[in-house]
MDTraj code that builds the backbone (N, CA, C; nanometers):
import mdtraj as md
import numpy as np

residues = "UNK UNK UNK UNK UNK UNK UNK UNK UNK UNK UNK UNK UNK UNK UNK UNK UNK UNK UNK UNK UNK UNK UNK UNK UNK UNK UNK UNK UNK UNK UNK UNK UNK UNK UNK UNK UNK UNK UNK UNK UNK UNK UNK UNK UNK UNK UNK UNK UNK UNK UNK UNK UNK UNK UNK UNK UNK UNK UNK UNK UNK UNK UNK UNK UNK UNK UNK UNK UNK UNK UNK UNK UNK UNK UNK UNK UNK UNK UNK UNK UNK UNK UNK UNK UNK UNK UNK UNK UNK UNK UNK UNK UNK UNK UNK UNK UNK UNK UNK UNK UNK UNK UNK UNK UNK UNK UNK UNK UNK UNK UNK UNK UNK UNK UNK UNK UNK UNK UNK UNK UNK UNK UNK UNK UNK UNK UNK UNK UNK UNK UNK UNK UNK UNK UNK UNK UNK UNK UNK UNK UNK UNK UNK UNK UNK UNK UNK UNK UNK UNK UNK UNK UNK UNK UNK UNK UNK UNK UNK UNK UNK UNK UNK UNK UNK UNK UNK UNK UNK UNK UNK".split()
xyz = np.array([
    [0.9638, -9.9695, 3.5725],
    [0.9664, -9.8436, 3.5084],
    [1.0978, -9.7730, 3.5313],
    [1.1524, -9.6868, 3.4481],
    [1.2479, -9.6167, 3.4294],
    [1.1979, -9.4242, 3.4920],
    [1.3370, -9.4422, 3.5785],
    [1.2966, -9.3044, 3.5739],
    [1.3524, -9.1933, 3.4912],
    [1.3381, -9.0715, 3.4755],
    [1.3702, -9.0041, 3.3790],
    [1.5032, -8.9483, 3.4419],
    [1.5585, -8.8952, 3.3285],
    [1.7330, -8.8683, 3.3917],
    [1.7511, -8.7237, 3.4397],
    [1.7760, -8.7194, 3.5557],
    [1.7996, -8.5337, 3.5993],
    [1.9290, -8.5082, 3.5911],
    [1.9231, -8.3953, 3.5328],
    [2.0998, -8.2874, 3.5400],
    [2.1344, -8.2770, 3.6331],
    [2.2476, -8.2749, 3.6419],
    [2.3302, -8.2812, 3.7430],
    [2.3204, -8.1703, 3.8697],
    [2.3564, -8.0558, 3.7814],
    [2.3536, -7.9113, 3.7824],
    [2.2243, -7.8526, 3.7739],
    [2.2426, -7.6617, 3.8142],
    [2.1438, -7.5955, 3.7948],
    [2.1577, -7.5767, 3.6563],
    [2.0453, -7.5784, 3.5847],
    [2.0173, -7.5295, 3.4606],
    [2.0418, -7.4337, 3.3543],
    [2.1168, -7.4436, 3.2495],
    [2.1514, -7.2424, 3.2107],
    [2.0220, -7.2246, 3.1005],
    [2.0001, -7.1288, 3.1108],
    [1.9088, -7.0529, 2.9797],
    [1.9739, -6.9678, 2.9353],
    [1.9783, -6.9684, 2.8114],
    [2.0210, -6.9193, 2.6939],
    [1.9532, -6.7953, 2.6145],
    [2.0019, -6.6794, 2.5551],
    [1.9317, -6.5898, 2.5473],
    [1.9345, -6.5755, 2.4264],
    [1.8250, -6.5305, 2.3466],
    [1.7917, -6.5532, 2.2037],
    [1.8318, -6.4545, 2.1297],
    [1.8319, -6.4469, 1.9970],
    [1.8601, -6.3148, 1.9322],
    [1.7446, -6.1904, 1.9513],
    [1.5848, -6.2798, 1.9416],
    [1.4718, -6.2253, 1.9498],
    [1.4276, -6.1058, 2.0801],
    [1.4857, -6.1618, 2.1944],
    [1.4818, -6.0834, 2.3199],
    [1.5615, -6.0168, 2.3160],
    [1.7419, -6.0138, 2.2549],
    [1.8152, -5.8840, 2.2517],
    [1.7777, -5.7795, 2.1524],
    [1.7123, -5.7927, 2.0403],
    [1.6328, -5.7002, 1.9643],
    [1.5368, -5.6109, 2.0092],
    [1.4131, -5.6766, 2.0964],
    [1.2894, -5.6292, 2.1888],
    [1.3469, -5.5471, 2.2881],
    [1.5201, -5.5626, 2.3636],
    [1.5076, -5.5021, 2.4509],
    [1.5735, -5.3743, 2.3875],
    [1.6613, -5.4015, 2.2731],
    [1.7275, -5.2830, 2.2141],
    [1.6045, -5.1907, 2.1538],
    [1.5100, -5.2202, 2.0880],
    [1.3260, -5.1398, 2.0326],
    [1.3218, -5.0955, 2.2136],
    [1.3091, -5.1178, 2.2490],
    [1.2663, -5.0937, 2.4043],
    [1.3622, -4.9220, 2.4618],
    [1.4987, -5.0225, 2.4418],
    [1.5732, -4.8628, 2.4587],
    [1.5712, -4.7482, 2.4030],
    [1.5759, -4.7967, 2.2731],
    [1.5447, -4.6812, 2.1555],
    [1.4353, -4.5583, 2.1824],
    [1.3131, -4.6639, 2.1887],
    [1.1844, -4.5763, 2.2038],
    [1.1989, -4.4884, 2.3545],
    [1.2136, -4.5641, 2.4497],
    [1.2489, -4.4556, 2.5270],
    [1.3376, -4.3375, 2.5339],
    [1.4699, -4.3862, 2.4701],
    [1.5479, -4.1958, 2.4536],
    [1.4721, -4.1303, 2.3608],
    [1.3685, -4.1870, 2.2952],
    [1.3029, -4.0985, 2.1435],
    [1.2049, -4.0429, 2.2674],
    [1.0908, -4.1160, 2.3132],
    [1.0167, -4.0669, 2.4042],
    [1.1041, -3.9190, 2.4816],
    [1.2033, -3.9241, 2.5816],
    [1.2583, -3.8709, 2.6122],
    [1.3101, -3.7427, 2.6037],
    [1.3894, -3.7595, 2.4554],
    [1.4022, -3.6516, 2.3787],
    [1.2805, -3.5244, 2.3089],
    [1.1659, -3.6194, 2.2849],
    [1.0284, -3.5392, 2.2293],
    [0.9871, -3.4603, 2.3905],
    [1.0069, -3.5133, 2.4605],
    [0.9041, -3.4531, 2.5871],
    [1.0002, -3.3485, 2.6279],
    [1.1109, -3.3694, 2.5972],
    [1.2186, -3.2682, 2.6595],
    [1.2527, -3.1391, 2.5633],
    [1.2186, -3.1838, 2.4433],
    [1.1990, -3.0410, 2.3414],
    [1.0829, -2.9823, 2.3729],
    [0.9919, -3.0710, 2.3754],
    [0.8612, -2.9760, 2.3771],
    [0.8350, -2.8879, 2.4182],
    [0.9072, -2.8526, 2.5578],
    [0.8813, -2.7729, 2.6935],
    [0.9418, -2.6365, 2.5995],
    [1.0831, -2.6066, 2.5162],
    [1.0627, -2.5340, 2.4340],
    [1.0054, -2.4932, 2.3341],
    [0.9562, -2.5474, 2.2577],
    [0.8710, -2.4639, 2.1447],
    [0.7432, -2.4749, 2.1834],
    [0.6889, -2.4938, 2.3013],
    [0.5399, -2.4419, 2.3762],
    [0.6015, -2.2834, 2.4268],
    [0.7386, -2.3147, 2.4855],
    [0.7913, -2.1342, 2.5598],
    [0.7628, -2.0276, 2.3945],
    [0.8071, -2.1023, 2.3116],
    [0.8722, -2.0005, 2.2025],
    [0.6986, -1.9822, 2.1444],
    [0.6238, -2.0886, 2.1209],
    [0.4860, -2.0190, 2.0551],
    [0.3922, -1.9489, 2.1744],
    [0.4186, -1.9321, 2.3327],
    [0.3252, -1.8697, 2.3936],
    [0.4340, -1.7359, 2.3929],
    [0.5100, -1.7428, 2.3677],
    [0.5971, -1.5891, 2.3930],
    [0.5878, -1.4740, 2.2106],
    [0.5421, -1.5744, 2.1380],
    [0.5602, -1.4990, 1.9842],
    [0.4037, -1.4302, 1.9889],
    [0.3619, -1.3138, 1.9386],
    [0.3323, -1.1818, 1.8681],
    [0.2591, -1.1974, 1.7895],
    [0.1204, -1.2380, 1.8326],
    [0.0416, -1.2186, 1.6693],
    [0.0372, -1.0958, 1.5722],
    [0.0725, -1.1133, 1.4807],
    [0.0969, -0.9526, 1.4132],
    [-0.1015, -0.9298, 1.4051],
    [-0.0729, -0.7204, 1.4254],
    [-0.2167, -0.7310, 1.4169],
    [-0.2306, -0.6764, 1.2572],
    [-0.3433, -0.7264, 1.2324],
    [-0.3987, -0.6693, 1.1002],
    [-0.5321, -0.5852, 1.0965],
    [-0.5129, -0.4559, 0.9988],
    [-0.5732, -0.3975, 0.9850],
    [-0.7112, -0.4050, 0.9419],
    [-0.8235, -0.3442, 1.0131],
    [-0.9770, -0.3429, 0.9557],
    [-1.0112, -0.3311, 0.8404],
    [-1.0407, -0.4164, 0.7579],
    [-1.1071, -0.3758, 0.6600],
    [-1.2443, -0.4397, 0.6589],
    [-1.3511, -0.3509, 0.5862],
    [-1.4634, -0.3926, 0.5824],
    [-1.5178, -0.4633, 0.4223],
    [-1.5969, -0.5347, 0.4195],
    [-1.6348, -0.5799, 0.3035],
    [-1.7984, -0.5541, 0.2234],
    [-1.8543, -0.4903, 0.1590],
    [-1.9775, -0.4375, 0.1917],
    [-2.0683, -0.5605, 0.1023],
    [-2.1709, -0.6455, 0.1299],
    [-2.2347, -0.6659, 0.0277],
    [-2.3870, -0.6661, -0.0081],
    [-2.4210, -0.6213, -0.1732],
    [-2.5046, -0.5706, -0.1794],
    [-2.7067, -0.6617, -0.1487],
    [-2.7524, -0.6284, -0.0493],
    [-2.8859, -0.6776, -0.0925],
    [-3.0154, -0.6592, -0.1319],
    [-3.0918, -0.7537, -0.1577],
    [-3.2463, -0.6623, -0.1924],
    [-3.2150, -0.5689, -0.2854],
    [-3.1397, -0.6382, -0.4399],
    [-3.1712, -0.5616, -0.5132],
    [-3.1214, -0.4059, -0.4994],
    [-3.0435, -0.4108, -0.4061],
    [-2.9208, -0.2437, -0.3827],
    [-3.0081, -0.1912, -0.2528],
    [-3.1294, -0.2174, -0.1908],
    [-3.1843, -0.1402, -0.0882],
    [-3.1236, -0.1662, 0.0445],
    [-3.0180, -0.2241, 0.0852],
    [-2.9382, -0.2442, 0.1691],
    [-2.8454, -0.3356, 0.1301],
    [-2.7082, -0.2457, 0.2127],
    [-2.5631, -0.3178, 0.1915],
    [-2.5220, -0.3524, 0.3345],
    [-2.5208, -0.4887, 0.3513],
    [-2.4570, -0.5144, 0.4891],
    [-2.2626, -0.5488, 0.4981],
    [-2.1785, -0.4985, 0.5996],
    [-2.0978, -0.4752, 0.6079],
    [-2.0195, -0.5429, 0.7284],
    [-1.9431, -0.6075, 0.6969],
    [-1.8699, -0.6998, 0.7911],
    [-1.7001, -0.7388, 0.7133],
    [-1.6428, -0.7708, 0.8515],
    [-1.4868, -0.7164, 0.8673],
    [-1.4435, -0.8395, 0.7251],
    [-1.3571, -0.8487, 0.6422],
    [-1.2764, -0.9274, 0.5356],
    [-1.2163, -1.0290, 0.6167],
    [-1.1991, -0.9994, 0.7420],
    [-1.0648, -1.1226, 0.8156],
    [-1.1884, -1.1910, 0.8884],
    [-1.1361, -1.3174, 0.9502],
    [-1.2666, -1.3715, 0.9953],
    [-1.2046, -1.3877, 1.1511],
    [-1.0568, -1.3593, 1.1533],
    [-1.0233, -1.3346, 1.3361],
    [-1.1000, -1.1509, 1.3856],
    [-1.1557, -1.0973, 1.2605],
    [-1.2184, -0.9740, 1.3501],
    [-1.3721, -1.0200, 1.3880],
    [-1.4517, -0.9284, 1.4902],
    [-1.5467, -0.9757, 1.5552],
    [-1.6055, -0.7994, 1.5748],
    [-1.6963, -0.7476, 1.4675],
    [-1.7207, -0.6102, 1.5233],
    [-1.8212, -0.5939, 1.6288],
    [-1.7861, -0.4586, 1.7172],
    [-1.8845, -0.4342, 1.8267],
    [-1.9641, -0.3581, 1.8092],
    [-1.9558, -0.2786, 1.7371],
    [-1.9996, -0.1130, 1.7208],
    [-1.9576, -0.0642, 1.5728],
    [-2.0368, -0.0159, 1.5694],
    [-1.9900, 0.1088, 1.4152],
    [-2.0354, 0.2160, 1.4430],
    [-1.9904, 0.2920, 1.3424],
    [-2.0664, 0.4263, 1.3053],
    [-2.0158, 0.4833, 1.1859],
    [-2.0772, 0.5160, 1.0905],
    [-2.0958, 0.6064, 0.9670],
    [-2.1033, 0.7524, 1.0159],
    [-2.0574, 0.8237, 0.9473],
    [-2.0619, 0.9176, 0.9472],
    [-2.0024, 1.0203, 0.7682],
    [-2.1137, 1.0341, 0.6765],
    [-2.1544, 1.0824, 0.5410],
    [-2.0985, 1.2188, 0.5606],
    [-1.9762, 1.2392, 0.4141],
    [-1.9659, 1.3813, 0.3936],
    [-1.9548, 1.4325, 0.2831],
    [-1.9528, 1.5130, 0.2214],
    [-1.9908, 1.6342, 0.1071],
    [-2.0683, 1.5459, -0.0248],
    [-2.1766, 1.5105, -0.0436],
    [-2.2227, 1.5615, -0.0460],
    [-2.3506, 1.5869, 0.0594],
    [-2.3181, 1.4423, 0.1377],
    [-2.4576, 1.4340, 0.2230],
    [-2.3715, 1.4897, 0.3098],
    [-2.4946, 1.4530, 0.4188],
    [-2.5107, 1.5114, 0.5677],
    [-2.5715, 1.4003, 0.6643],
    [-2.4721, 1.3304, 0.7363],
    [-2.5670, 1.2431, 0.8195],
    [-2.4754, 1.1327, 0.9022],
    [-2.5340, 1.0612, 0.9848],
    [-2.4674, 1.0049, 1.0966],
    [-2.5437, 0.8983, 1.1494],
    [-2.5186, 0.7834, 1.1819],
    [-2.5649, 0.6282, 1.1887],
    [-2.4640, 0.5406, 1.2588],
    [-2.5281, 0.4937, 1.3540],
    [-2.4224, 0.4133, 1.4760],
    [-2.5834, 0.2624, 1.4657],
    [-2.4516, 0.1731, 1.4630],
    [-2.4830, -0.0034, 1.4063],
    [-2.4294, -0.0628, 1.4992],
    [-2.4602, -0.1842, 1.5645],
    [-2.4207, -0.2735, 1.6623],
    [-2.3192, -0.4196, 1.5445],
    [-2.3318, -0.5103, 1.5825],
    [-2.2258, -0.5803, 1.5485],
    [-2.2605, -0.6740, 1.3795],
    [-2.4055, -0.6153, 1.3741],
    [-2.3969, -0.6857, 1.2245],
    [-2.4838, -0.5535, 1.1364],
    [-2.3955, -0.4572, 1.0964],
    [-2.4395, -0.3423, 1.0135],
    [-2.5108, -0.3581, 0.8968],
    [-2.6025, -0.2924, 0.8798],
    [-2.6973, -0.3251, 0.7424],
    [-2.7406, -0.1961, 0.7378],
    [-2.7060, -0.1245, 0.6362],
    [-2.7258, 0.0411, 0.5551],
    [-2.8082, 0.0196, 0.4501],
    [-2.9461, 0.0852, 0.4780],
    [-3.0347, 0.0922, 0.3500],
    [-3.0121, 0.2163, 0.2722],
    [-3.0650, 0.1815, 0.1875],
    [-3.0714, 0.3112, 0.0602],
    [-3.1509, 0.4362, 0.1197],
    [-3.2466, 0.3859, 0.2006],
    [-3.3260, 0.4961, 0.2423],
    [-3.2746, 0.5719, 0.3365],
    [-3.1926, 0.5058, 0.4317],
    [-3.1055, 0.5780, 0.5346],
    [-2.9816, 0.6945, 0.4007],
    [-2.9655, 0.6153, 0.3261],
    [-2.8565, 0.7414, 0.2401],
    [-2.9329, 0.8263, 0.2052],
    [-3.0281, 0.8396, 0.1216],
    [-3.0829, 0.8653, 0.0642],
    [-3.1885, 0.9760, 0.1264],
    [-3.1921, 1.0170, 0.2665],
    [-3.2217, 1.1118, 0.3411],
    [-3.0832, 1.1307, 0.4173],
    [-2.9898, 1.1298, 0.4014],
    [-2.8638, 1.2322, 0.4020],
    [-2.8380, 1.3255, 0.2906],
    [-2.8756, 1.2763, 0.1926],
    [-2.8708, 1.3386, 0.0381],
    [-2.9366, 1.4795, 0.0720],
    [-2.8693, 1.6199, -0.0523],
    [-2.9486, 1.7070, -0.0117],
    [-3.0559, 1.7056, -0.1130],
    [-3.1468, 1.7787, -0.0302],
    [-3.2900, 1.7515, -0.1774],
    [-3.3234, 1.8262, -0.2967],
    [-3.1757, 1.8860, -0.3014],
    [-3.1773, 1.9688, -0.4471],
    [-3.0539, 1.8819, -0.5195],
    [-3.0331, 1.7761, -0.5493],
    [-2.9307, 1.6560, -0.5597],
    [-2.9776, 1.6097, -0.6720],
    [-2.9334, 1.6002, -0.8119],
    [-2.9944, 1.5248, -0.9012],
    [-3.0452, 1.4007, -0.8684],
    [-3.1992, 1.3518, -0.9913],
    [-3.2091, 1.2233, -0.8757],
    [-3.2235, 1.1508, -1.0479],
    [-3.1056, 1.1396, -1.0943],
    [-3.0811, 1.0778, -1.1966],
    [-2.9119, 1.0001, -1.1735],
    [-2.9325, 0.8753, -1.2741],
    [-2.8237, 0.8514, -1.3094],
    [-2.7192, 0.8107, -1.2025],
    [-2.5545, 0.7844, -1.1375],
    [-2.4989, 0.7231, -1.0823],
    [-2.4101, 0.8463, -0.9620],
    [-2.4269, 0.8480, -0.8711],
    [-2.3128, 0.9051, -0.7511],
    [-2.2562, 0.7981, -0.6556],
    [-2.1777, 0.9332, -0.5716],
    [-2.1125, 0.8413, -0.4634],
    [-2.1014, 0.9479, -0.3413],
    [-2.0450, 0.9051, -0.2561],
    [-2.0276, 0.9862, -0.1612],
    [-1.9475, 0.9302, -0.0380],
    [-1.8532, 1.0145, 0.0039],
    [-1.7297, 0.9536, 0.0765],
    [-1.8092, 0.9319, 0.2649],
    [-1.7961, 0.8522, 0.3099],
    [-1.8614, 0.8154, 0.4765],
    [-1.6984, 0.7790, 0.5465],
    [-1.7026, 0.8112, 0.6424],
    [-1.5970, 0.7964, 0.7804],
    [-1.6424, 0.7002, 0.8180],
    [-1.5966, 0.5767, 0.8446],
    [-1.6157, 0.4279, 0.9382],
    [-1.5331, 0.4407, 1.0541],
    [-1.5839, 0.4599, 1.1686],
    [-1.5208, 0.4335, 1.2970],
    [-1.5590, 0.2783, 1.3332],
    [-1.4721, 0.2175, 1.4078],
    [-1.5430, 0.0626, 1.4607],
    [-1.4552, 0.0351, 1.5648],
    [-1.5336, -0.0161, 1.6430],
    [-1.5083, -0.0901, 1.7338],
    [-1.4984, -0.2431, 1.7351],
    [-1.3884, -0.3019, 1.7449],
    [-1.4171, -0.4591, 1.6893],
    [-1.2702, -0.5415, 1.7771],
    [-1.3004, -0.7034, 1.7771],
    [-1.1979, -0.7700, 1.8725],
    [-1.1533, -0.8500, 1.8000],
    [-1.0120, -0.8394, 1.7752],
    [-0.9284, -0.9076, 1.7496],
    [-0.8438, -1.0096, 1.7955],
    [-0.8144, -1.1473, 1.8184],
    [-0.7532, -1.2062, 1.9060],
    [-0.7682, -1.1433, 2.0476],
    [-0.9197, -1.1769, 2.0664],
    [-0.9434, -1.1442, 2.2072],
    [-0.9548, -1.0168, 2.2681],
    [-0.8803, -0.9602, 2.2128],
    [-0.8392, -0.7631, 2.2234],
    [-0.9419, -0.6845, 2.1842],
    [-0.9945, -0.5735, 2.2166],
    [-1.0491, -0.4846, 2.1560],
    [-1.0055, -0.3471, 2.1522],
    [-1.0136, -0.3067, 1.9794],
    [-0.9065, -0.2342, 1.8759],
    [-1.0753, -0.1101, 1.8447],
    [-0.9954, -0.0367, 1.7992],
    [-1.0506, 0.0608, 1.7108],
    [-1.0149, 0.1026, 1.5699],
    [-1.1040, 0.1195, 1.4767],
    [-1.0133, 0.1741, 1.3906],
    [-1.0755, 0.3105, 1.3124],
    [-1.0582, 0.3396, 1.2281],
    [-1.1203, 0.4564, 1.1148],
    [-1.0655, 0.4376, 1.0171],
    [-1.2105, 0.4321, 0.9486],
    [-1.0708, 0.4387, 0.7818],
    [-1.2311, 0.5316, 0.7008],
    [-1.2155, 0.5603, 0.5820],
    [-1.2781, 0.6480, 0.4623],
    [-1.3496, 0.5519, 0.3850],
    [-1.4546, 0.5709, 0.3220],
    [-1.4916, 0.4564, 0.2000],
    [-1.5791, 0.5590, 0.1084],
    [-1.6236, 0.5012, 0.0452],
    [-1.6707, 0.5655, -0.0911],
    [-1.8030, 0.4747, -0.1477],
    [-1.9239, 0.5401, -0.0872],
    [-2.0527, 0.4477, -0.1450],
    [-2.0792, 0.4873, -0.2708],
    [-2.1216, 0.3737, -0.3641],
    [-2.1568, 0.4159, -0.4837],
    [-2.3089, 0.4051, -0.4888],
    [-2.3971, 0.4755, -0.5622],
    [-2.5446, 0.4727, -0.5537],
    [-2.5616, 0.4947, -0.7178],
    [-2.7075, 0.4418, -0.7451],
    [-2.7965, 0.4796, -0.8630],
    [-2.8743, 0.5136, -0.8685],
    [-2.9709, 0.6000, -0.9280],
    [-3.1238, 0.6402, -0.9417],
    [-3.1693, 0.5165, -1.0050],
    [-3.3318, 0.4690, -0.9474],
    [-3.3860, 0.3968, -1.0504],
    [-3.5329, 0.4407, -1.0422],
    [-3.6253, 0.4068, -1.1379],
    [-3.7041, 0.4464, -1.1749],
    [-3.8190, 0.4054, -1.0638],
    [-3.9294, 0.4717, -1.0273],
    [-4.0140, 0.3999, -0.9089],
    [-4.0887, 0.3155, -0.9941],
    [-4.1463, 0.3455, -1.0936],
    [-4.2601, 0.3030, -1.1365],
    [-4.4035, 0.4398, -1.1592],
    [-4.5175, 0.3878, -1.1570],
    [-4.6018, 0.4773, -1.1999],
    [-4.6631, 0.5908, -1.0561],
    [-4.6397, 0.4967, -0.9259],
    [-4.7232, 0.5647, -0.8359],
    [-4.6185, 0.6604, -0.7222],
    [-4.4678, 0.6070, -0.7715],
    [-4.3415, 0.6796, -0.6975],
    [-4.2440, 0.7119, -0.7604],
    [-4.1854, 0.8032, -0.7248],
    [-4.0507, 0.8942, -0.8055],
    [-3.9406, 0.7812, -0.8231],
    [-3.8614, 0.8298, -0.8076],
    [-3.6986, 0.8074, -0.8728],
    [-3.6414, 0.7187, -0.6778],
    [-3.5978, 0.6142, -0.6977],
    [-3.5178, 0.5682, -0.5558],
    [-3.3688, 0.5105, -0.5453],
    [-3.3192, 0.5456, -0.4375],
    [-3.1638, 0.5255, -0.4548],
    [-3.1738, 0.3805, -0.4011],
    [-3.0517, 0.3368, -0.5341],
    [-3.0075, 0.1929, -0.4764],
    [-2.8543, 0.1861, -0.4869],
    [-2.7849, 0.0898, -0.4089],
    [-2.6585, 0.1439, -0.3457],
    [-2.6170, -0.0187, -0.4427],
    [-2.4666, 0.0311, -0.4968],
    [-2.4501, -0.0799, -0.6025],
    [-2.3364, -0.1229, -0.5615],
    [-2.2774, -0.0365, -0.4529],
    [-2.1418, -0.1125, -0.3839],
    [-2.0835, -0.0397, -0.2837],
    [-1.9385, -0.0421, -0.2077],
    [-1.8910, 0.0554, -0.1608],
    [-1.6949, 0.0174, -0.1799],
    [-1.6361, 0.0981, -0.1574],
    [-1.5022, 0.1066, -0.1619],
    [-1.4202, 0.1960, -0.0581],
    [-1.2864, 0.1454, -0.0343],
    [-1.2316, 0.2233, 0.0507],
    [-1.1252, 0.3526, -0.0274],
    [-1.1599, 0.4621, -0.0163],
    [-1.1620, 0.6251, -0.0493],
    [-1.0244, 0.6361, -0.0376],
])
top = md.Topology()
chain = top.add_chain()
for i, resn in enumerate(residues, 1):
    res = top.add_residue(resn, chain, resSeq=i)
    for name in ("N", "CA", "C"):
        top.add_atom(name, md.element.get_by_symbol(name[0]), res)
traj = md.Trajectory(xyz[None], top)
């Protein structure tokens, strides 16, 4: 038998195109890595240091049951109300404090009304909204004016004339 022939020398290995590519992807991704982690640390400073602008209360009223109550909740959906209160002026007379989900019946207006008040046909009457409500965490106050609109409608045979409330607006 023959034996097989050994080199003389230690051996060279040769380096491929394939492994200088992998190691250059290799470098790359790390200064990219690098670079992302090293910006970041700023624009986390710059969005915990910026100002949510605040925005103003507005309420949205809508009508149910046929106009016998209008429930009332904030237009923005970052507000969160705590408290209300109504407070009815010229022509009524009257005052109503609501916890965080307000619902105004006709009958509550409708004994602010005075009782020499036509009980025909369409009015309104201007109410003061105070509220208490949280905004991005905060809790704000506000006041603003609105303007309920109401209708007479007919009872039927065994009751008079009853107010139903057909919307509201800010005054």
């Amino acid at each position: 038998m023959t034996e097989p022939i050994k080199p003389e020398g230690p051996r060279r290995r040769t380096i491929n195109i394939g492994e200088i590519v992998a190691v250059g992807g290799l470098a790359i991704s790390g200064l990219a890595l690098w670079n992302s982690w090293r910006s970041g640390d700023e624009k986390i400073a710059e969005i915990v240091g910026e100002k949510v602008p605040r925005v103003p209360l507005a309420l949205r009223g809508t009508v149910e049951d046929k106009g016998k109550t209008i429930r009332l909740s904030p237009v923005e959906e970052d507000h969160a109300l705590e408290e209300l209160t109504i407070t009815a002026s010229t022509p009524a007379n009257g005052s109503a404090q609501f916890g965080n989900d307000p619902m105004v019946s006709a009958a509550l207006i409708e004994s602010w009304l005075p009782k020499d008040v036509a009980r025909e046909g369409a009015g309104s009457l201007t109410m003061t909204v105070k509220a208490r409500y949280i905004e991005h965490g905060e809790s704000r106050t506000a006041s603003q004016r609105y303007r309920l609109s109401y209708g007479w409608v007919d009872g039927g045979l065994f009751s008079g004339r009853s107010l139903r409330i057909t919307g509201i607006a800010r005054a």
